[in-house]
Short mmCIF file of the C-alpha atoms (twelve columns), coordinates in Angstrom:
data_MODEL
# 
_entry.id   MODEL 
# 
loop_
_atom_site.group_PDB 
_atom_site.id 
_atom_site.type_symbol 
_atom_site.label_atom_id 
_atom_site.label_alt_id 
_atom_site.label_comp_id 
_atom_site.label_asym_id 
_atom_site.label_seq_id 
_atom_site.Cartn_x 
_atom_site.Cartn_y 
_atom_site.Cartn_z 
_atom_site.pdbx_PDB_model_num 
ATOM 1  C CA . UNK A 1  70.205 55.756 148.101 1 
ATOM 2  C CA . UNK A 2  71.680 55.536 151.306 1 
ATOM 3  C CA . UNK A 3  74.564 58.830 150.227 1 
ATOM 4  C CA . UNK A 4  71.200 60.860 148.818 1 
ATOM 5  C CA . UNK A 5  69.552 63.106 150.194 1 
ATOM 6  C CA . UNK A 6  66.239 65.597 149.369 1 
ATOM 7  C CA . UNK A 7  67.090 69.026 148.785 1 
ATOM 8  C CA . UNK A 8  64.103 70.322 146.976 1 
ATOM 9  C CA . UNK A 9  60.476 69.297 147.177 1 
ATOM 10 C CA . UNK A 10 57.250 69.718 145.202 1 
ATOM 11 C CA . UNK A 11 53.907 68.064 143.751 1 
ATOM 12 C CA . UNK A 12 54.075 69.638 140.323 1 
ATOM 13 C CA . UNK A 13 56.268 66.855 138.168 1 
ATOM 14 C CA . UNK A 14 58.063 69.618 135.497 1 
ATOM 15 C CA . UNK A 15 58.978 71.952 138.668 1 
ATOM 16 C CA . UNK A 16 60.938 68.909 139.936 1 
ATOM 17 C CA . UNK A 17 62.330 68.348 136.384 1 
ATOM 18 C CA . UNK A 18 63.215 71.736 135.832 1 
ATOM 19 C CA . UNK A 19 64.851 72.048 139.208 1 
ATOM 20 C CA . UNK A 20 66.932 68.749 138.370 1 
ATOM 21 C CA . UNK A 21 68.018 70.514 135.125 1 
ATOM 22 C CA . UNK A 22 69.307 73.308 136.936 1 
ATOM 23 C CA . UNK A 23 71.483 71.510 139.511 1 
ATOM 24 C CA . UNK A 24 72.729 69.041 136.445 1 
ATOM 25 C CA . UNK A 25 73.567 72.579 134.465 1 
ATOM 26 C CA . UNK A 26 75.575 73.677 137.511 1 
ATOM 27 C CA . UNK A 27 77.478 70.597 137.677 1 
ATOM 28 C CA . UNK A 28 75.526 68.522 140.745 1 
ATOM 29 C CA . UNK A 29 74.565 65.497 139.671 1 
ATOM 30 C CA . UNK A 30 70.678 64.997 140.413 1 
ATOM 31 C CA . UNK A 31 67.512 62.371 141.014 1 
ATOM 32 C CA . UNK A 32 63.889 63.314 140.504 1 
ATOM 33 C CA . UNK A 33 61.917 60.504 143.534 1 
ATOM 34 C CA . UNK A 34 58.455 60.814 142.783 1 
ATOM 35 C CA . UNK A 35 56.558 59.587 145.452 1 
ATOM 36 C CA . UNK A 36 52.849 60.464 144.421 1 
ATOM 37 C CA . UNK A 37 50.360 58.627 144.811 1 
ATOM 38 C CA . UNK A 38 49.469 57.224 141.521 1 
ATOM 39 C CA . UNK A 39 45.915 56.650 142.267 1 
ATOM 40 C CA . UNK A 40 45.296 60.126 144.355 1 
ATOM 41 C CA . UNK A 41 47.832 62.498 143.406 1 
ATOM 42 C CA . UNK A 42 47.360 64.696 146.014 1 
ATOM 43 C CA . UNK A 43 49.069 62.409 148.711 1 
ATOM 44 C CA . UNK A 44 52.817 62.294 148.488 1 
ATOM 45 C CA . UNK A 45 55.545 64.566 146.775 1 
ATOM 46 C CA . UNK A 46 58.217 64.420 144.258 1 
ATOM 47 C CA . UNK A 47 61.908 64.649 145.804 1 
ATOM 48 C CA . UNK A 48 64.580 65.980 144.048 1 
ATOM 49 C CA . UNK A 49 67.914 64.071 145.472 1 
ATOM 50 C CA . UNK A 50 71.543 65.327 145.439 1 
ATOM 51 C CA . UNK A 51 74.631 63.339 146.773 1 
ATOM 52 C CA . UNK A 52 75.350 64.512 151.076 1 
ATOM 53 C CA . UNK A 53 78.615 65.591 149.282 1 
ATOM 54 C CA . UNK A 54 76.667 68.150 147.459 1 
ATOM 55 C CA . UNK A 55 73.402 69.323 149.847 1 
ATOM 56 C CA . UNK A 56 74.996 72.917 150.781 1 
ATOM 57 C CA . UNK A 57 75.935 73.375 146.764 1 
ATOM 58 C CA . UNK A 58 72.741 72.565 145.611 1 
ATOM 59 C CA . UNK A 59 70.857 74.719 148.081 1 
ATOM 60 C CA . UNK A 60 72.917 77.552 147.002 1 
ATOM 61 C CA . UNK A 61 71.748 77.026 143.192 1 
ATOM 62 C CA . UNK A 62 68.381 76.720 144.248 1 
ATOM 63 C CA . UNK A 63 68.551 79.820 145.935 1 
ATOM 64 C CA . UNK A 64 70.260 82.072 143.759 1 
ATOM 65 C CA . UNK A 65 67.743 80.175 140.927 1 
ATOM 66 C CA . UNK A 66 64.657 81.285 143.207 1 
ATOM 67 C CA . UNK A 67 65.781 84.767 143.677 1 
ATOM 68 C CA . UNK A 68 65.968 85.150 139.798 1 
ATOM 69 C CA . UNK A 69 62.603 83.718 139.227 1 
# 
Protein backbone atom coordinates (compact mmCIF):
# COMPACT_ATOMS: atom_id res chain seq x y z
CA UNK A 1 0.00 0.00 0.00
CA UNK A 2 3.05 1.79 0.10
CA UNK A 3 2.06 3.73 -3.85
CA UNK A 4 -1.69 4.47 -2.17
CA UNK A 5 -2.78 7.09 -0.90
CA UNK A 6 -6.35 8.56 0.83
CA UNK A 7 -8.11 10.91 -1.21
CA UNK A 8 -11.55 10.83 0.22
CA UNK A 9 -12.73 10.14 3.74
CA UNK A 10 -15.94 9.26 5.58
CA UNK A 11 -17.77 7.07 8.38
CA UNK A 12 -20.84 6.21 6.36
CA UNK A 13 -19.72 2.69 4.48
CA UNK A 14 -22.07 3.24 0.99
CA UNK A 15 -20.67 7.03 0.75
CA UNK A 16 -17.21 5.40 0.53
CA UNK A 17 -18.61 2.78 -1.92
CA UNK A 18 -20.32 5.12 -3.97
CA UNK A 19 -17.35 7.43 -4.11
CA UNK A 20 -15.12 4.31 -5.20
CA UNK A 21 -17.70 3.72 -8.00
CA UNK A 22 -17.28 7.03 -9.25
CA UNK A 23 -13.47 7.19 -9.51
CA UNK A 24 -13.61 3.36 -11.05
CA UNK A 25 -16.39 4.94 -13.68
CA UNK A 26 -13.87 7.68 -14.52
CA UNK A 27 -11.17 5.34 -15.12
CA UNK A 28 -8.99 5.58 -11.55
CA UNK A 29 -8.62 2.53 -10.21
CA UNK A 30 -9.84 2.59 -6.41
CA UNK A 31 -9.67 0.89 -2.63
CA UNK A 32 -12.37 1.32 -0.02
CA UNK A 33 -9.84 0.96 3.78
CA UNK A 34 -12.29 0.74 6.36
CA UNK A 35 -10.80 1.41 9.45
CA UNK A 36 -13.86 1.47 11.95
CA UNK A 37 -13.90 0.26 14.82
CA UNK A 38 -15.85 -2.86 14.69
CA UNK A 39 -16.86 -2.86 18.23
CA UNK A 40 -17.59 1.17 18.52
CA UNK A 41 -18.19 2.46 15.21
CA UNK A 42 -17.81 5.79 15.98
CA UNK A 43 -13.90 5.64 16.32
CA UNK A 44 -12.07 5.41 13.04
CA UNK A 45 -13.04 6.16 9.30
CA UNK A 46 -13.30 4.50 6.03
CA UNK A 47 -10.49 5.62 3.41
CA UNK A 48 -11.01 5.60 -0.01
CA UNK A 49 -7.33 4.96 -1.70
CA UNK A 50 -6.16 5.93 -5.23
CA UNK A 51 -2.63 5.18 -6.72
CA UNK A 52 0.05 8.74 -5.96
CA UNK A 53 -0.07 8.49 -9.83
CA UNK A 54 -3.65 9.40 -9.70
CA UNK A 55 -4.32 11.79 -6.30
CA UNK A 56 -4.76 15.20 -8.42
CA UNK A 57 -7.25 13.10 -10.99
CA UNK A 58 -9.24 11.76 -8.46
CA UNK A 59 -9.66 14.98 -6.52
CA UNK A 60 -10.83 16.55 -9.61
CA UNK A 61 -13.74 13.80 -9.98
CA UNK A 62 -14.58 14.21 -6.57
CA UNK A 63 -14.98 17.69 -7.00
CA UNK A 64 -16.77 18.14 -10.06
CA UNK A 65 -18.98 14.91 -8.45
CA UNK A 66 -19.59 17.18 -5.22
CA UNK A 67 -20.53 20.22 -7.09
CA UNK A 68 -23.27 18.15 -8.94
CA UNK A 69 -24.63 16.67 -5.83
Amino acid sequence: MDNWVSVFETTETFVAERMKEVLIEAGIPAVVLNQLDSSYKVFGEINVMVNKEDLQKAETVIKEYNDRE
